[in-house]
N, C-alpha and C positions, 0 to 999 in steps of 0.2 A: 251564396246566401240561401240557407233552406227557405223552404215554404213558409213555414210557422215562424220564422222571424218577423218574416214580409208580414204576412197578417197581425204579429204582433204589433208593428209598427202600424201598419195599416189601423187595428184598434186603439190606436194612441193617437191616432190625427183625427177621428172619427167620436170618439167615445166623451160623453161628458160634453158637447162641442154643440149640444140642442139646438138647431138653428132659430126655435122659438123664444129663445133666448135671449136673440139677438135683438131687440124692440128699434133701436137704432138704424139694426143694417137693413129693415122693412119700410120703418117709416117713410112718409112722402118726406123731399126736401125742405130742410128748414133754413133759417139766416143763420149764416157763421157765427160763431163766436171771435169775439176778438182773438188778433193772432193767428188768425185760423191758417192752415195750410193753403197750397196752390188748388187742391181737393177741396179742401171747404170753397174757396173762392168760386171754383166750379159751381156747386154745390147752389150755390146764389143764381149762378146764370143759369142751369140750366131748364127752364121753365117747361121748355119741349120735352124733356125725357118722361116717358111713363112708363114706370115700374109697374109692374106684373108681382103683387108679394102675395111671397108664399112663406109658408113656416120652413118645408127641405128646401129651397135654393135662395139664394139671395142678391144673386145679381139676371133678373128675366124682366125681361123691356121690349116694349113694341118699339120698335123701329120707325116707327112714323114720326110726323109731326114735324120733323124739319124743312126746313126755306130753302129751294134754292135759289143758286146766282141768277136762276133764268126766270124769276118770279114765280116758281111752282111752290107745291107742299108739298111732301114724302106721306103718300096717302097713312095710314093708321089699319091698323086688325089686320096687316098681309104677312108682315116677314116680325119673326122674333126674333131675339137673343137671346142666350142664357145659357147659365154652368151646370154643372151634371144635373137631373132628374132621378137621380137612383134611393134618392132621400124624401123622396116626394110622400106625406102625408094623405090619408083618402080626402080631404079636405081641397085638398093641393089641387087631388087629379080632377075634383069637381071643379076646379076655378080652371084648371086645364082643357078639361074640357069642352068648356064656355068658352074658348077660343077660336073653335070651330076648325082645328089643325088637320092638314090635310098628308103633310108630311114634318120628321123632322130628324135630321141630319144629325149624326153622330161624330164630330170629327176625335174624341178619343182613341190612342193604339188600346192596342189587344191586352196589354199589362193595368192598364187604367180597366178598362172595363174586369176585366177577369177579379181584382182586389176593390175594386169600390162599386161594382154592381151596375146591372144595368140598370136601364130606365123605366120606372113605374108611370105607366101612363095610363088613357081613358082605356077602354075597351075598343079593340078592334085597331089600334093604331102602334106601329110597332116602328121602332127606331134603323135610320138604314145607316150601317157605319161606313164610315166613311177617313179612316184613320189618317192622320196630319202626323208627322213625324216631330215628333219633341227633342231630338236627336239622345234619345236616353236620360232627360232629365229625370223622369220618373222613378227611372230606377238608380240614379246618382242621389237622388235624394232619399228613396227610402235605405240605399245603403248608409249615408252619411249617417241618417237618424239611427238605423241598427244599430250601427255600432257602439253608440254609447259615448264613445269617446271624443272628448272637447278637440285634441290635439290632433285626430283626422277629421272633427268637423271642421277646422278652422282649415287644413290644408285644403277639404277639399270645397269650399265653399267662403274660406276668406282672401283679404286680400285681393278686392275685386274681380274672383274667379267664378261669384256667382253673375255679375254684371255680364263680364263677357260671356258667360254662357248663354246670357238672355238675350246676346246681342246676334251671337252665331245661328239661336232660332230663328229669329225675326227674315235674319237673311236666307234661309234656308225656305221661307214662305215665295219666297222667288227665284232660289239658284234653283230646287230640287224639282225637275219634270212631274215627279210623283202628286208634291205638294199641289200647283200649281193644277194637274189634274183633279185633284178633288176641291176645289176653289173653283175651278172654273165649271163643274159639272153643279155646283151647289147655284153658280149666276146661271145657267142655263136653266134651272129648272123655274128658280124663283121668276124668270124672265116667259118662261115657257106657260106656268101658274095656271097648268090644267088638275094640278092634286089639289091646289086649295093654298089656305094659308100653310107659313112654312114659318119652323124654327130649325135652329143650329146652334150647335152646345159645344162646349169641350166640357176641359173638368174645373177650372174656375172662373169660364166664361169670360176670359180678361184677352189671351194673346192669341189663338188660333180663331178664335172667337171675334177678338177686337182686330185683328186684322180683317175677315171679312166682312166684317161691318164695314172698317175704315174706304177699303175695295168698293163696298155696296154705294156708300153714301158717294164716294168722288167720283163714281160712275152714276149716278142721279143729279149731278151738279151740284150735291150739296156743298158749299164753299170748306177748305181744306184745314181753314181752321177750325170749323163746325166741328167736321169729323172727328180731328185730335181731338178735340172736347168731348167727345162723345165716346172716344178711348179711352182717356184718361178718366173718367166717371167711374169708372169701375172699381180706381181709389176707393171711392167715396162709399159706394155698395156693400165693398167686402172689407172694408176696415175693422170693422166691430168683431165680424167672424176669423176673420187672420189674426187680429190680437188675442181671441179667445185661443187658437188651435197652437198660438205659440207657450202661451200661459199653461195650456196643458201639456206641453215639452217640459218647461221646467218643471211645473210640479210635479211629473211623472217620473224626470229624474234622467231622461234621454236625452236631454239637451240642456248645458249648462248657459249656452247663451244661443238662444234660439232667435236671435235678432239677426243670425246670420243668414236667416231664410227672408226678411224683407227684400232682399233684392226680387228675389222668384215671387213673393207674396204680389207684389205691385206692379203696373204699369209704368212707362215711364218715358218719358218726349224721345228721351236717346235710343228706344230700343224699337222704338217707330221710326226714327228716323235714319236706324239702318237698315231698314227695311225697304226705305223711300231711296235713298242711297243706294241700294243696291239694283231697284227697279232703273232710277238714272241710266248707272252705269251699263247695265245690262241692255238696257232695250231702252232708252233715249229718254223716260220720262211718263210718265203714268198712262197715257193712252198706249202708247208702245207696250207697256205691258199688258195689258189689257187684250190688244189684237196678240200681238205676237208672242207676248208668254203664256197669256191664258188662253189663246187661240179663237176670240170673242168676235163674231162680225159685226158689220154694221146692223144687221136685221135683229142680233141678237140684242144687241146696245138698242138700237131703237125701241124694241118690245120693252125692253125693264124701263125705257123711259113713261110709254106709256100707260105699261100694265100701274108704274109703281107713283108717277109724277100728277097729281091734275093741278 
């Protein structure tokens, strides 16, 4: 696929797509509407999440505020989350840089950053990558949309071949040594918290993203269901912006049913729970991966309790 496809495509998920737009996917939470989804029903509970809105990103959340089992809080102003930065408004970097970040973690590959741009940040703070292996979805997907055509997007993205594709990353955040190296070097720092506050991105802030959050918070004692909740939020964040990005597939004329990107668009209990599935089987159960996949010690684990729990 030449160059100038990719960035074709690339200006067709990008263009038209104003995240100021989105009124919705910034707003604080409101009360479901009737009917609402398992998203909205979130949407009601989750009282502790604090969004961070900005016009370029739309899913950036302090990490604080949650209980744990052990009667603590997950202190506030230390660890962020959030999807790319490279869209970020001057507006943006002013409310960024009231954050007081001392570092912040890049887990997009080199094909994400190179077509959708780095990250526009304050002055003097510069992003460290930190690449998480997508195992090629990136580039599965801007092929699919190249080509135009319904009968290989459908091969290669229906028929539940986007599902498992979402399922074979999840597990790969624990089979791949690679992965797991930069997971565990991002808990060490945050545990370490000699730079300062710290945030960590991918490119939709949902699964490379929601995984080490999910890691962060069951390693803080946050209760497991918290966490999922705290995953699956991200429904709720980018719904407004993923409907827009698919609306301009069809009207563009790239995609005649561009609903077959909802699997990749969204979060979802199954593709965490291969994940959790696969830590099991591998290393006996969430602490085991913890020490021995991530290589975490106890001094380590004790510091992020302290630095991060009062």
């Amino acid at each position: 696929m030449s160059r100038a496809r990719i960035r074709l495509v690339t200006a067709v998920l990008t263009s038209a797509l104003a995240i100021a737009a989105l009124p919705a996917a910034s707003a604080a939470y409101a009360a479901p509407a009737a009917g609402a989804t398992t998203a909205g029903r979130y949407h009601q509970q989750a009282e502790t999440i604090r969004q961070i809105p900005l016009q370029g990103a739309v899913n950036v959340r302090d990490l604080g505020g949650y209980r744990t089992w052990t009667g603590g809080q997950v202190r506030q102003g230390l660890v962020y989350r959030s999807d790319a930065l490279s869209k970020l408004t001057q507006g943006d970097i002013t409310t960024v840089s009231g954050l007081g970040l001392g570092k912040v973690v890049d887990f997009r590959i080199p094909m994400e950053l190179q077509y959708d741009g780095a990250d526009r940040l304050p002055a003097g703070l510069t992003a460290t990558s930190r690449p998480v292996s997508d195992l090629g979805l990136y580039g599965t997907l801007v092929g699919a949309i190249s080509s135009g055509d319904p009968a290989t997007q459908e091969q290669m993205l229906g028929g539940g071949r986007a599902e498992a594709y979402m399922r074979d990353i999840y597990r790969t955040f624990v089979t791949s040594p690679e992965n797991r190296a930069q997971f565990a070097a991002t808990l060490r720092e945050i545990a370490d918290g000699s730079q300062g506050p710290l945030l960590y991105h991918c490119t939709s802030g949902k699964d490379r993203t929601g995984w080490m959050s999910y890691v962060l918070l069951r390693a803080l004692a946050v209760p497991e269901e918290t966490a999922e909740r705290d995953y699956l939020a991200s429904n709720t964040f980018r719904a407004a912006y993923d409907a827009q990005v698919r609306a301009g597939l069809k009207q563009s004329g790239r995609m005649q049913n561009p609903d077959l990107l909802i699997p990749l668009q969204e979060v979802r209990q199954d593709y965490l729970d291969a994940a959790t599935a696969q830590l099991a089987a591998d290393y006996g159960g969430f602490y085991g991966y913890l020490t021995d996949g991530l290589g975490l010690d106890l001094r380590t684990l004790s510091k992020l309790q302290t630095r991060l729990v009062r």
